[in-house]
C-alpha positions as CSV (number, residue, x, y, z in Angstrom):
1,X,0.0,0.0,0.0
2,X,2.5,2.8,0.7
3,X,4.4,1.9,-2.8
4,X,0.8,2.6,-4.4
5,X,0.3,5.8,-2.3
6,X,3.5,7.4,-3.0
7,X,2.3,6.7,-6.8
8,X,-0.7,8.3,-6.6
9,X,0.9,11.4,-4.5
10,X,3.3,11.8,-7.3
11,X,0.4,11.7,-10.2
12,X,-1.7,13.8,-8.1
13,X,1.0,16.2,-7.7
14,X,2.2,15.9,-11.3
15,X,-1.5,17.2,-12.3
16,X,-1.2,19.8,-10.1
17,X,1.8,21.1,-11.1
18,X,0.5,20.9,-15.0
19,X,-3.4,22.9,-13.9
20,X,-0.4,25.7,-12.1
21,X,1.4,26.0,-15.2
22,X,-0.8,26.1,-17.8
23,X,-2.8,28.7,-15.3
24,X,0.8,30.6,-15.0
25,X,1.5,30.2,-18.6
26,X,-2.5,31.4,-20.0
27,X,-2.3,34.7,-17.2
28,X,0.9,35.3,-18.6
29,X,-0.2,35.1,-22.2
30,X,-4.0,36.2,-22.1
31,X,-3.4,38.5,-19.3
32,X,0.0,39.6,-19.2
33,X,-0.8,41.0,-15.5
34,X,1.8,40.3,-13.1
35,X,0.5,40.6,-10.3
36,X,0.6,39.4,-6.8
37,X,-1.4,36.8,-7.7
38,X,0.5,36.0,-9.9
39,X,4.1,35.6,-8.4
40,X,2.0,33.8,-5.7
41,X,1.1,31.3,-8.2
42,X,4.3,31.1,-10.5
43,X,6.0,30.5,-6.8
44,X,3.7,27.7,-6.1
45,X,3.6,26.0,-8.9
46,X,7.8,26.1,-9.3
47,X,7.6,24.8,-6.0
48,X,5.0,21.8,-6.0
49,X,7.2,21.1,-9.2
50,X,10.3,20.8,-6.8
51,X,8.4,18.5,-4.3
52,X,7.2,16.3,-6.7
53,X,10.0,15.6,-8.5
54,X,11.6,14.7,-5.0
55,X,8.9,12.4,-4.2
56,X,10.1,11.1,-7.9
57,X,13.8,11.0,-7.0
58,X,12.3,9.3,-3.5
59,X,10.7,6.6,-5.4
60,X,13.4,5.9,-7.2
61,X,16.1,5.9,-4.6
62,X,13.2,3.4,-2.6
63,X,12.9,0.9,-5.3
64,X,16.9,1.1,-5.5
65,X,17.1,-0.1,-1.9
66,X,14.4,-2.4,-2.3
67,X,16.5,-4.3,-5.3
68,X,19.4,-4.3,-3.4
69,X,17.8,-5.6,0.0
70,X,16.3,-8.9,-1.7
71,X,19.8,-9.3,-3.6
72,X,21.2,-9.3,-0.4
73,X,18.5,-11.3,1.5
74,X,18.7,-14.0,-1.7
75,X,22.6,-13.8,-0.9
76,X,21.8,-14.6,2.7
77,X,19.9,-17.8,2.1
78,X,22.2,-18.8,-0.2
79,X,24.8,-18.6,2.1
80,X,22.8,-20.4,5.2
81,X,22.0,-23.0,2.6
82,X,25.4,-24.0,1.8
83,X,26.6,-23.8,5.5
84,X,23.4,-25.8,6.6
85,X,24.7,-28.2,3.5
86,X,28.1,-28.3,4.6
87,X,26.8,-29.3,8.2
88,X,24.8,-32.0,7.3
89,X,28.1,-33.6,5.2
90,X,30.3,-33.1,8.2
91,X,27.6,-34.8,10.3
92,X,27.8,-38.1,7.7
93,X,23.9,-37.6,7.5
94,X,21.9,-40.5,5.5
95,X,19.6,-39.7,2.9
96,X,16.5,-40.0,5.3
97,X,18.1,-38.2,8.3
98,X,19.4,-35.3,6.0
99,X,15.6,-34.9,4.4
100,X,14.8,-34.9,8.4
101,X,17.3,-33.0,8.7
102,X,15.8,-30.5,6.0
103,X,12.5,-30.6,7.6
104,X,13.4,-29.9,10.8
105,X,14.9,-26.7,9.8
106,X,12.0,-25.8,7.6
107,X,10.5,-25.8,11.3
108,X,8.1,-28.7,10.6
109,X,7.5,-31.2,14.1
110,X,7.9,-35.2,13.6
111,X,4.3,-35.1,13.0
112,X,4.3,-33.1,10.0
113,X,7.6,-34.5,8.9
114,X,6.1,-38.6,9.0
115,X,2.7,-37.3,7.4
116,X,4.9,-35.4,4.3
117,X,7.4,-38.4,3.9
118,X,4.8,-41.8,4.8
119,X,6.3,-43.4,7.9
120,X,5.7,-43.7,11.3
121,X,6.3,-40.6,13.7
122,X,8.9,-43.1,15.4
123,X,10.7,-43.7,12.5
124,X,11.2,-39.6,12.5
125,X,12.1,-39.3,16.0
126,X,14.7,-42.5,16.0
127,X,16.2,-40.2,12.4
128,X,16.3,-37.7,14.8
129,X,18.0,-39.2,17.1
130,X,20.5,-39.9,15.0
131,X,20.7,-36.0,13.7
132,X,21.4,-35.5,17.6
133,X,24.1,-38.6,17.8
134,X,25.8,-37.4,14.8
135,X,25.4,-33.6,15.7
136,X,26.6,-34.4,19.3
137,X,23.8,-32.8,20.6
138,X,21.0,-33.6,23.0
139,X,17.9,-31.2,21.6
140,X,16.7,-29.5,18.3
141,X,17.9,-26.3,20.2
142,X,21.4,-27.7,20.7
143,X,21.4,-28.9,17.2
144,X,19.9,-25.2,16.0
145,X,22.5,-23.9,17.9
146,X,25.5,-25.6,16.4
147,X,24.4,-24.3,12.5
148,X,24.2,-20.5,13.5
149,X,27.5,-21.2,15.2
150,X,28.8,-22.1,12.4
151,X,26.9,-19.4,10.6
152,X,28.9,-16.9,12.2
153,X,32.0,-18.7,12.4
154,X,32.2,-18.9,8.7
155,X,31.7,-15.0,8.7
């Protein structure tokens, strides 16, 4: 919503400054009077032309940022991927634990994770197990922990 709004300010604004300016421009033509009125107007109009081409330059400078936070943020994942990957390798993770594995980070619970792959919620928790064997850690937390340790480490 505020993207949109900023858009209609500036069109709003934009057909101001034109109904100013041809007004300035037709008393200066038709009339040719100059007075106050006038130079109250002429100075208006210069100026709602000055704020709306900031709120232009602003719109710009925002989507700039904006392209340049969700490079970085795509950067980011891509970089907590491959240390999450590079985990799971150290850990010598099978290819059912490491889909656990996956799943638990994803944030699912051992429910969710038997219903998605068709086993047995024990099957999930003895994988889990495992994770924690291999990890050398006693809880999800622990096991959170030792990834954004690394995270950082790798930093």
């Amino acid at each position: 919503m505020p993207k949109f709004s900023l858009y209609f300010q500036i069109a709003v604004g934009a057909g101001c400054v034109m109904f100013f300016v041809a007004d300035v421009i037709h008393d200066m033509v038709v009339d040719a009077e100059y007075t106050v009125h006038f130079y109250i107007e002429a100075c208006f109009a210069i100026l709602l032309s000055i704020v709306v081409a900031a709120q232009f330059v602003q719109l710009l400078v925002l989507r700039k940022n904006h392209l340049e936070l969700i490079e970085k943020l795509n950067e980011s994942g891509n970089d907590l991927h491959r240390v999450v990957e590079a985990q799971f390798v150290r850990w010598n993770l099978s290819t059912s634990e490491y889909e656990v594995a996956t799943l638990v980070f994803k944030g699912f619970s051992a429910s969710e994770i038997a219903d998605l792959r068709g086993t047995a919620v024990g099957t999930v928790k003895a994988q889990m197990s495992a994770i924690y064997r291999k990890a050398d850690v006693k809880n999800l937390a622990e096991l959170l922990m030792v990834v954004i340790d690394r995270v950082y480490d790798d930093r």
